[in-house]
C-alpha angles and dihedrals in degrees: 000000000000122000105248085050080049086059106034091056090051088055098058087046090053090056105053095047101039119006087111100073094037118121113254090249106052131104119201100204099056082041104054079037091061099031080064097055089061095053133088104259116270103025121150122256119217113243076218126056136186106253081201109074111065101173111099090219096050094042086057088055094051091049084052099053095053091061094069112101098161104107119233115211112229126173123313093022090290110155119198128178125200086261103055081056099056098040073053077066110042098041090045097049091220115170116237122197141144118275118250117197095261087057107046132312100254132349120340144145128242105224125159121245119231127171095175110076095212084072108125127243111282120241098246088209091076094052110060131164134256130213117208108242096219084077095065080095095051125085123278082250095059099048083055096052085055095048094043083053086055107041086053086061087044080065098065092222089181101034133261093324146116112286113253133202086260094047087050102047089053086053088048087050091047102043090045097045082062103045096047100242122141108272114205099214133210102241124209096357103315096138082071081060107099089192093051096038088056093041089051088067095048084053109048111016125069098201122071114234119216090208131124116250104240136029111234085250082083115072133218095247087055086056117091126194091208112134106198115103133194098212124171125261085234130055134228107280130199091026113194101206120216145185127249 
């Protein structure tokens, strides 16, 4: 099968799935076109695609992402792919789009806060992600490490509440492992370290982040005051900073 039947075949897929949420004034041929040219060649094309993300660039990262079968590890044994990531996405119909100043500094995810747990489930359509735009010049790796980092906090792995340095570090090991950066991990328990948690961050992020440490999932008695850390000779590269 050529390439343009190829594409004119996913088209009419696309349509079908997801024309509907589509913004007025896109065109999905020139956008799974374009998305493709971002994209290491060869790579597979989902038979579905997110009729929320309308930029070409982001889509490919999408499309990357959901390439990825290799589990990561994150807290409490939960395993998560790039593609699980990005099905996360695409049954969820959460919008993805690149960041602007009025909305956050750099990348972030819109999620509601709840502390009652009778709160209903949120519409996923009104929290979307954000991409920071400074990453239109980074591979296309690298974009779906971000998303990947923001689509873990879109899952809400510690409920409807405020991220956390825990919550984030788990997002940075995530979104790293995916876009093949080098990931600077916490060794025999140290993330349950306050001091080396803390001291991660210094570390490996430039940003300071104005969170507090633990979730209230983890509990006080988790939580050690030990202040000896294993870090690795090396630190985190290619950083891809986000917002909480």
């Amino acid at each position: 099968m050529n390439r343009k039947l190829t594409l004119t075949i996913l088209i009419l897929i696309f349509f079908v799935n997801a024309c509907s949420s589509l913004p007025q004034n896109s065109d999905p041929l020139t956008l799974i076109e374009s998305s493709v040219g971002f994209l290491p060649s060869g790579t597979a094309i989902p038979v579905q695609l997110p009729g929320t993300i309308s930029d070409p660039q982001l889509l490919a990262a999408w499309i990357y992402l959901s390439t990825l079968d290799d589990p990561i590890r994150a807290w409490g044994g939960s395993e998560f792919t790039g593609r699980s990531l990005a099905q996360f996405v695409l049954d969820n119909h959460i919008p993805v789009g690149w960041s602007t100043p009025d909305i956050c500094r750099f990348s972030c995810t819109v999620r509601p806060i709840c502390e009652d747990a009778s709160c209903p489930r949120k519409n996923e359509m009104d929290y979307p992600i954000y991409l920071d735009p400074s990453l239109k010049t980074a591979s296309i790796q690298k974009i779906a490490g971000s998303l990947a980092h923001e689509i873990y906090h879109h899952t809400e792995p510690f409920g409807k509440v405020r991220s956390s340095l825990f919550e984030e570090y788990w997002a940075f090991k995530i979104g790293d492992s995916l876009s093949g950066s080098s990931w600077v991990p916490l060794v025999n328990g140290d993330e349950y370290k306050l001091t080396c948690l803390r001291q991660w961050f210094v570390n490996n992020i430039a940003e300071t982040y104005d969170l507090v440490e633990y979730p209230q999932e983890i509990t006080l008695e988790a939580i050690s005051n030990e202040t000896s850390c294993h870090f690795e000779s090396s630190i985190r590269q290619d950083a891809v900073v986000t917002n909480p």
